[in-house]
C-alpha positions, 0 to 999 in steps of 0.5 A: 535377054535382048531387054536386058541388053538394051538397058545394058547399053543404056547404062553403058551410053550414061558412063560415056555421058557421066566422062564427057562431062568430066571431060567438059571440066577440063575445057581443050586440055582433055582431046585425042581420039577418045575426047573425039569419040566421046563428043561424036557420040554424047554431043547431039543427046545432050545439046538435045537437053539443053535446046529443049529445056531451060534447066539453067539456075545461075551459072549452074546447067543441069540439062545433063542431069535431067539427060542422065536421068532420062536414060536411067529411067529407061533403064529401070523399065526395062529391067522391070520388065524383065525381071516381072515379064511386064510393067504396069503404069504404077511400076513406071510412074514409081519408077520415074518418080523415083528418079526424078526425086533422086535427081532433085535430091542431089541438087537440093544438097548440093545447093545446101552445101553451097549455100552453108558455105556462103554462110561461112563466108558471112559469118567469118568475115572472108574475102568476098571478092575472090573468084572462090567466093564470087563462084559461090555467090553465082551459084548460089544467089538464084536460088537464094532469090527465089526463097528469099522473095517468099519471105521477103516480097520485093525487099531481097535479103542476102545477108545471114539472115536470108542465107539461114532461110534458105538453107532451112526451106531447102533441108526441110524439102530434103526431108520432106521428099525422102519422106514422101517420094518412096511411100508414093512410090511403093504405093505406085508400085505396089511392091519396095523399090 
């Protein structure tokens, strides 16, 4: 019971951090008490994440993320715990391994998504130059870069034909991952997750 109510908390602490960061969207429109709350309470955990990890790819900052997955790991734990009276170092290796890939998962398509988009952007002649367009490029040229220098040394490639590379190298992961990360895991585990 009390482990239940841990993880409990822990899930509820993660929804205070998931609204905080909404809240961060919004910049100084977002304040009263609640916004107060909110920063007093989440503000140390996730400055924690960004201090000791450098989980920054362009302008994008996935320190929250990677802080939101710590606690949902926790959280597995714990409530494997409690439904199987134990955990064996298979279950937590699963059980982190699961959603750490789950994590990467949602930033590989959402860097598919915006990197489909910068492609558009090629192949329909759009007005590069707005801030539209230039977040998208700052979001996406990073990892852009890096497929990009696999292929192409010190010669970087950004126009369609780099993008294209990109987007293939980053949907073949995608696959490649959701193939291989739960047949890891259920061997971890030794039981479907």
């Amino acid at each position: 019971m009390i482990i239940n109510i841990i993880a409990a908390v822990l899930g509820f602490y993660s929804i205070l951090i998931l609204i905080r960061i909404i809240f961060s969207w919004f910049g100084n429109m977002v304040s009263g008490r609640f916004a107060d709350f909110l920063i007093f309470v989440t503000d140390p955990y996730l400055n924690w994440w960004r201090r000791n990890l450098n989980l920054k790819i362009g302008v994008m900052d996935f320190s929250a993320i990677a802080a939101i997955t710590a606690l949902s790991v926790a959280q597995n734990v714990l409530y494997t715990i409690s439904r199987f009276d134990k955990i064996t170092l298979g279950n937590v290796l699963a059980i982190i391994l699961v959603s750490v890939w789950s994590v990467l998962s949602f930033i590989i398509g959402f860097y598919v998504f915006v990197i489909l988009l910068r492609l558009i952007a090629y192949l329909t002649n759009r007005d590069i130059y707005s801030p539209f367009w230039q977040l998208v490029d700052s979001v996406s040229k990073p990892v852009i870069y890096k497929f990009n220098r696999l292929f192409f040394g010190d010669k970087i490639n950004y126009d369609h034909i780099g993008v294209i590379i990109s987007i293939v190298l980053l949907i073949v992961i995608w696959i490649a991952g959701g193939i291989i990360i739960p047949l890891l895991a259920n061997m971890f585990s030794g039981f479907p997750l």
